[in-house]
C-alpha positions as CSV (number, residue, x, y, z in Angstrom):
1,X,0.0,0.0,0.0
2,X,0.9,3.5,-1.0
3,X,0.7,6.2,1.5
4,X,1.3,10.4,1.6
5,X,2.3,11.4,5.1
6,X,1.2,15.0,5.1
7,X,2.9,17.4,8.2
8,X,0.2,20.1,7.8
9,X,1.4,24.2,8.9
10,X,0.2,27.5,7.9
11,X,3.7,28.4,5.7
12,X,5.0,25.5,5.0
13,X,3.6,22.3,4.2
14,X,5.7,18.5,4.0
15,X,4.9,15.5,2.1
16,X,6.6,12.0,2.6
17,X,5.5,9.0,0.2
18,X,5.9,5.5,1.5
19,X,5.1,1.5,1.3
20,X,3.9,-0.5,4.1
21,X,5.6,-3.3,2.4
22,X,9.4,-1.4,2.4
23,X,8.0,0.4,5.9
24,X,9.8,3.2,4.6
25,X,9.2,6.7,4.1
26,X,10.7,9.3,2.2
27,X,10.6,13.4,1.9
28,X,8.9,13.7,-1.2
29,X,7.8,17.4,-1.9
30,X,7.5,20.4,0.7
31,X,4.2,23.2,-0.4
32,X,4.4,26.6,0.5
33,X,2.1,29.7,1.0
34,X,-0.7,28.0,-0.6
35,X,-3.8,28.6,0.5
36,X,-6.1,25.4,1.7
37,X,-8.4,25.0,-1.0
38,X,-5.1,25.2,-3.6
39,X,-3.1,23.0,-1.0
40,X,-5.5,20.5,-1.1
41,X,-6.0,20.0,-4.6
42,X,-2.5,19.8,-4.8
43,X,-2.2,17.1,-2.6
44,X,-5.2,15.3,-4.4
45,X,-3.3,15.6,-7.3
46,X,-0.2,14.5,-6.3
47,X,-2.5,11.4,-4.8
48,X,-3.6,10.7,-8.1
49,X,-0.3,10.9,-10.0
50,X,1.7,8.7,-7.5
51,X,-1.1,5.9,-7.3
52,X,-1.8,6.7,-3.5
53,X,-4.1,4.3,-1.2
54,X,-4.3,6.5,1.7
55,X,-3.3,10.0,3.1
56,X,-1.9,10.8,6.8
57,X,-1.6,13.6,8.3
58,X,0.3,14.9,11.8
59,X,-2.6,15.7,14.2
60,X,-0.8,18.2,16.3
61,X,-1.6,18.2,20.3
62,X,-0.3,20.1,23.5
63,X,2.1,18.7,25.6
64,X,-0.4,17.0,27.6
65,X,-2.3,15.3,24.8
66,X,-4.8,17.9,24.6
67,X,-6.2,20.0,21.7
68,X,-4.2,22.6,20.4
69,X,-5.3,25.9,18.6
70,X,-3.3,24.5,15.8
71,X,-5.3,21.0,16.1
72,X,-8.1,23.1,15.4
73,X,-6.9,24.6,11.9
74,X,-5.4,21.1,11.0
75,X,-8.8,19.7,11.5
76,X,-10.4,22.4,9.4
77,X,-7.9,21.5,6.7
78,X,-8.7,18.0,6.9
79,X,-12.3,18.6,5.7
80,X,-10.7,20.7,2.9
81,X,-8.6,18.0,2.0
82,X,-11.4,15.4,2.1
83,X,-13.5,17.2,-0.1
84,X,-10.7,16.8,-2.8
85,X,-9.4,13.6,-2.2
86,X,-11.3,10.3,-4.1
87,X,-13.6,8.7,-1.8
88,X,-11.8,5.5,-2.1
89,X,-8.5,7.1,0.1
């Protein structure tokens, strides 16, 4: 299975492909100051182009486990990025 590993921020934002059979991941590409919408379709793209099975993305917490304001925009950017992706990922 082929997987994106996304590590979601407001400037800059990292993409990693890997294999569950290899369990390896790689830096693949690195988006920046692109607004959710555009990131997202990039990353639905890129999805699509690189024969990907299932996206991940960082789900950033406090210290103590709890939610963060920035868990908050990641998880808006999640439904962005759903709305792009194939239902099948």
């Amino acid at each position: 299975m082929r997987l994106i590993g996304v590590d979601y921020g407001l400037r800059r934002t990292g993409i990693a492909i890997g294999e569950t059979e290899t369990r390896l991941a790689l830096p693949f590409e690195m988006f920046e100051n692109l607004p959710d919408p555009q990131l997202a379709h990039a990353i639905a793209t890129l999805a699509r182009k690189e024969a990907i099975d299932s996206v991940v993305i960082g789900f950033p917490l406090n210290a103590a486990g709890s939610v963060s304001p920035q868990s908050k925009i990641t998880e808006r950017f999640i439904l962005t990025l759903r709305q792009h992706l194939d239902p099948a990922i």
